[in-house]
ZAMARGU-4260 file (C-alpha; in steps of 0.2 Angstrom, whole numbers, plus 5000, padded with zeros to 4 digits):
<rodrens>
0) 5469/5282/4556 | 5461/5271/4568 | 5452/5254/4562 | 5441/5244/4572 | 5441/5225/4574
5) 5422/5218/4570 | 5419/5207/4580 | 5412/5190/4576 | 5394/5186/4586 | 5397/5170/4598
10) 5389/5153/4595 | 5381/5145/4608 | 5387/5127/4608 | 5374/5115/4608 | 5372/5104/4623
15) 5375/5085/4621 | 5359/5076/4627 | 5366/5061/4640 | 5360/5043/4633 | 5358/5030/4642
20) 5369/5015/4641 | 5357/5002/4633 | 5359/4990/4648 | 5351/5005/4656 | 5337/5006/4644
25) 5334/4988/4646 | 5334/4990/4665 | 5323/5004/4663 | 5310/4997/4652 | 5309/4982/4662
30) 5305/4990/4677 | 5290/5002/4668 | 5286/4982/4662 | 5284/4977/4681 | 5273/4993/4685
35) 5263/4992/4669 | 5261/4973/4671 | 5245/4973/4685 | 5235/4986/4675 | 5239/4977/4660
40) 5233/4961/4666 | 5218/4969/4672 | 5212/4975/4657 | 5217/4962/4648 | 5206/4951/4661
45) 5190/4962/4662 | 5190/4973/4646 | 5199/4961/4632 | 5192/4942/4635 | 5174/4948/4639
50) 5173/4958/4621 | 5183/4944/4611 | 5172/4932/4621 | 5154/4942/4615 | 5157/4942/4598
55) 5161/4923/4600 | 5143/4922/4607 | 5134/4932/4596 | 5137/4919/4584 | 5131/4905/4591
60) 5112/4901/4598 | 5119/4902/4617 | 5106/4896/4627 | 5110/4900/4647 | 5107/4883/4654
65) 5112/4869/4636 | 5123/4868/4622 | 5126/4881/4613 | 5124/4880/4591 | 5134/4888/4578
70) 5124/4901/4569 | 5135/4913/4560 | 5125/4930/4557 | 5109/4924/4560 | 5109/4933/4576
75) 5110/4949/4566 | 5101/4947/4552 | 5084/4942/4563 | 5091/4959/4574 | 5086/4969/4559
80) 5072/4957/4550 | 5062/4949/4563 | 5064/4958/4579 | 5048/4968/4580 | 5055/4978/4594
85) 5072/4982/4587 | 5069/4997/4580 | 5056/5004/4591 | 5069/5000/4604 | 5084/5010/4595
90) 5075/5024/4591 | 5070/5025/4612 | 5087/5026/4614 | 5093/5038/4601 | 5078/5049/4609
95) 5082/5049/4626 | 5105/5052/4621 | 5099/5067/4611 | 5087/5073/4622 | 5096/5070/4638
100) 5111/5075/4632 | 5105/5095/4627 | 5096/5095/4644 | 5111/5090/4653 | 5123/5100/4648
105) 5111/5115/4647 | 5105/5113/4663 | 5124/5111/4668 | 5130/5126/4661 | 5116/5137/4666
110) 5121/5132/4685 | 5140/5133/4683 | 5139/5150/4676 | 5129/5153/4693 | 5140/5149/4703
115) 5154/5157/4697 | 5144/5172/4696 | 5152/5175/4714 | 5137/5166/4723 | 5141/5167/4743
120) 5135/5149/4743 | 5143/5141/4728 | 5154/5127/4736 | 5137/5121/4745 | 5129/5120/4729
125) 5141/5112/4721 | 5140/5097/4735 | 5120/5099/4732 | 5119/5096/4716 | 5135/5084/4715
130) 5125/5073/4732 | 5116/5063/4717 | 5130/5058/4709 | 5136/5049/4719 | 5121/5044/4727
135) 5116/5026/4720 | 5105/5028/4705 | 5093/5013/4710 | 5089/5022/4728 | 5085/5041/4717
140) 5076/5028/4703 | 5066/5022/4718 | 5062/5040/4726 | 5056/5045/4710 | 5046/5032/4706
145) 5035/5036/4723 | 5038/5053/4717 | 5028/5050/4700 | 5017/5039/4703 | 4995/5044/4701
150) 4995/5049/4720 | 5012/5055/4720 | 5020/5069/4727 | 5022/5076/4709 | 5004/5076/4707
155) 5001/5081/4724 | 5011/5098/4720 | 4999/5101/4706 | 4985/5098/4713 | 4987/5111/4726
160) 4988/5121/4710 | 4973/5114/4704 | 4980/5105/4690 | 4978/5086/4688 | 4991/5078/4684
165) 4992/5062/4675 | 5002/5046/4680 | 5018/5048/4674 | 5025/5032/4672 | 5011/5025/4667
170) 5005/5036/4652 | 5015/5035/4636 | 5014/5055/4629 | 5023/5056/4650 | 5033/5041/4652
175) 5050/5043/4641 | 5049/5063/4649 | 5051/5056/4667 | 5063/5043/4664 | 5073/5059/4657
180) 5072/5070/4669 | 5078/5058/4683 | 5092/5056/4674 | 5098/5072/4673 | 5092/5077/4690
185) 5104/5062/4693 | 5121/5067/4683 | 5121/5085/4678 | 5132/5089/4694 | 5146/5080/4687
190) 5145/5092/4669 | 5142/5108/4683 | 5162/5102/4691 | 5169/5101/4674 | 5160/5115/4665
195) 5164/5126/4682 | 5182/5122/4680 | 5184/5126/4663 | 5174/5141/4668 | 5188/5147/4682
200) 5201/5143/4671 | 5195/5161/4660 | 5207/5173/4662 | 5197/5187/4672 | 5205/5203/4662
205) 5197/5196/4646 | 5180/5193/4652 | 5182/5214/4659 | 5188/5220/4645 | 5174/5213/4635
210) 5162/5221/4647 | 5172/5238/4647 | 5171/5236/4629 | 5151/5235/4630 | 5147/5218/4628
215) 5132/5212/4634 | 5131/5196/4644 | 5125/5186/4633 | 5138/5190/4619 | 5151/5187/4633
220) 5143/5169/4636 | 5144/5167/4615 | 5162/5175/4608 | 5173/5172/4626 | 5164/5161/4639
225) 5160/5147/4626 | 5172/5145/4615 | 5186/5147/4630 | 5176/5131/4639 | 5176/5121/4621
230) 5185/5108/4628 | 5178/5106/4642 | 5161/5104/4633 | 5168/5093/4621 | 5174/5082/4637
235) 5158/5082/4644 | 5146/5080/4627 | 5158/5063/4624 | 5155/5057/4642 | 5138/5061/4644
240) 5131/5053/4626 | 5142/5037/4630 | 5134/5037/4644 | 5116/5039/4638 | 5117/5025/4628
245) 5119/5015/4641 | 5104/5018/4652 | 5099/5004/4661 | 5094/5005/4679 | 5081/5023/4678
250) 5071/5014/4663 | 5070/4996/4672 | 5066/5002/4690 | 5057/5017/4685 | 5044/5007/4670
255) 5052/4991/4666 | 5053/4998/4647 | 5035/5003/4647 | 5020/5006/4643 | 5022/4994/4631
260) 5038/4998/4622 | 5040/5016/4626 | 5055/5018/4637 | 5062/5001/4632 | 5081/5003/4630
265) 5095/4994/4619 | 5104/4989/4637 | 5087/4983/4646 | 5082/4974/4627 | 5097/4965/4627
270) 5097/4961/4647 | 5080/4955/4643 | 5083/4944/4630 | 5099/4936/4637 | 5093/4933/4655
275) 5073/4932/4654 | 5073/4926/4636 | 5087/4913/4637 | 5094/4921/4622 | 5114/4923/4627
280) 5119/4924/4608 | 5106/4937/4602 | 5108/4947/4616 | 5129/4947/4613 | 5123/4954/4596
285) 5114/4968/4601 | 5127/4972/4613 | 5139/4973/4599 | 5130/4983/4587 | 5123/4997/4603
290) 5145/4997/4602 | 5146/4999/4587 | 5133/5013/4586 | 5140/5021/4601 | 5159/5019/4593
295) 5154/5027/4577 | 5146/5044/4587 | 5159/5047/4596 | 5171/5046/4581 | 5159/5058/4571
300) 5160/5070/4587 | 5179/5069/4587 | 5179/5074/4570 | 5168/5089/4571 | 5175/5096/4588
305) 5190/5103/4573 | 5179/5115/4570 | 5170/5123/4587 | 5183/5115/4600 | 5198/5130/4604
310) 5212/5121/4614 | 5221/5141/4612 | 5220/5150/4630
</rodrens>
């Protein structure tokens, strides 16, 4: 009778992990020191000492040319109890993020789908629509204002059409509408790049299944395309919004803030009232609450992206 041995399954040994001798450590960390050091000092120079130095103004009564007076809060409390335009100015600039926000990344989308829809042309579009980007904003602000003014081109369009147009800087039902629109005819070509990358990065075999499978196109844009692209739309919602809240330049060349208040913005309020109105410390403050403002919506958008944004591909 004949026995067999078992035989007993080998155990991989596990494989030490080399540490570095501490001298090394030391060595190394001084050297990543030495790299880090010029980026470090940079933001320390430009990012860190102008915000500590803001908030330092905004309580004080800073006048630009005298001596500047101690005044606590009483920058913020007149911001939100004797400012007339503080309100009507926040609520231009919530408008226009919202609003400019959707348009941009819908127009954006719409034309990064076309494109990689297999257009023969795409990479000249994608320079076309990328060309005002990069383009500076006060030269397209300018264009446009020629563009919209009474005798404009705008209106000239129209009134080949037989439609007359009104002055659309100039009227106040108009006015906030162009200032948005030349700012997404600005910037959507940024949102196309990112949105069309995150586009290509789709694997291909589950796009044709879907359509093997009988899914329309616009249920492939909904269930696959969209949530696939999630962060890349999360990416590019963060970056736009911050962005919005910050407009400057297309209200101030294209209306100066009006009619009246109508297009006035929290960045061209506070430019106005530190450097027309003399007003250094107010103006620090309403920088410091448009911060705050702007820090406190892009925390709420980190927080909901758990539930639409899909980092699985």
């Amino acid at each position: 009778m004949s026995t067999r041995t078992a035989e007993r399954p080998t155990v991989a040994e596990p494989v030490p992990v080399a540490v570095a001798p501490p001298a090394r450590r030391r060595q190394d960390g001084r050297v990543a020191a030495l790299f880090l050091a010029p980026g470090m000092a940079g933001f320390v120079v430009f990012i860190v000492v102008p915000l500590v130095g803001s908030l330092v103004i905004s309580l004080f009564d800073w006048p630009l040319f005298g001596t500047p007076e101690f005044v606590g809060v009483a920058n913020y409390v007149r911001m939100f109890s004797a400012d007339p335009s503080f309100f009507t100015v926040l609520g231009n600039t919530v408008l226009f993020a919202v609003v400019y926000t959707v348009l941009n990344l819908l127009v954006a989308l719409a034309m990064a789908l076309w494109l990689s829809s297999g257009v023969a042309t795409s990479g000249f579009f994608r320079v076309v629509f990328f060309l005002p980007v990069i383009t500076p904003m006060i030269a397209n602000a300018l264009v446009w204002r020629l563009m919209l003014t009474d005798d404009g081109l705008v209106n000239g369009v129209l009134a080949g059409f037989g439609i007359d147009g009104p002055n659309w800087l100039a009227d106040g039902n108009w006015a906030m509408a162009s200032v948005i629109a030349m700012s997404v005819w600005q910037s959507f070509g940024y949102n196309v790049i990112v949105l069309g990358a995150g586009i290509a990065a789709i694997p291909k075999e589950i796009v044709e299944a879907a359509r093997v499978d009988g899914a329309g196109a616009w249920r492939r844009l909904r269930t696959i395309v969209v949530p696939m692209i999630s962060p890349s739309l999360f990416f590019a919602s963060i970056m736009t919004m911050i962005g919005a809240f910050q407009v400057f330049v297309q209200p101030q060349v294209l209306t100066a803030g009006g009619p009246g208040e109508a297009t006035n913005t929290m960045v061209l309020h506070l430019y106005r009232n530190g450097f027309s109105f003399d007003m250094l410390g107010y103006a620090s403050a309403l920088a410091w609450v448009l911060f705050v403002i702007v820090m406190l919506i892009t925390a709420l958008q980190f927080v909901g992206q758990r539930r639409w944004v899909n980092y699985d591909q």
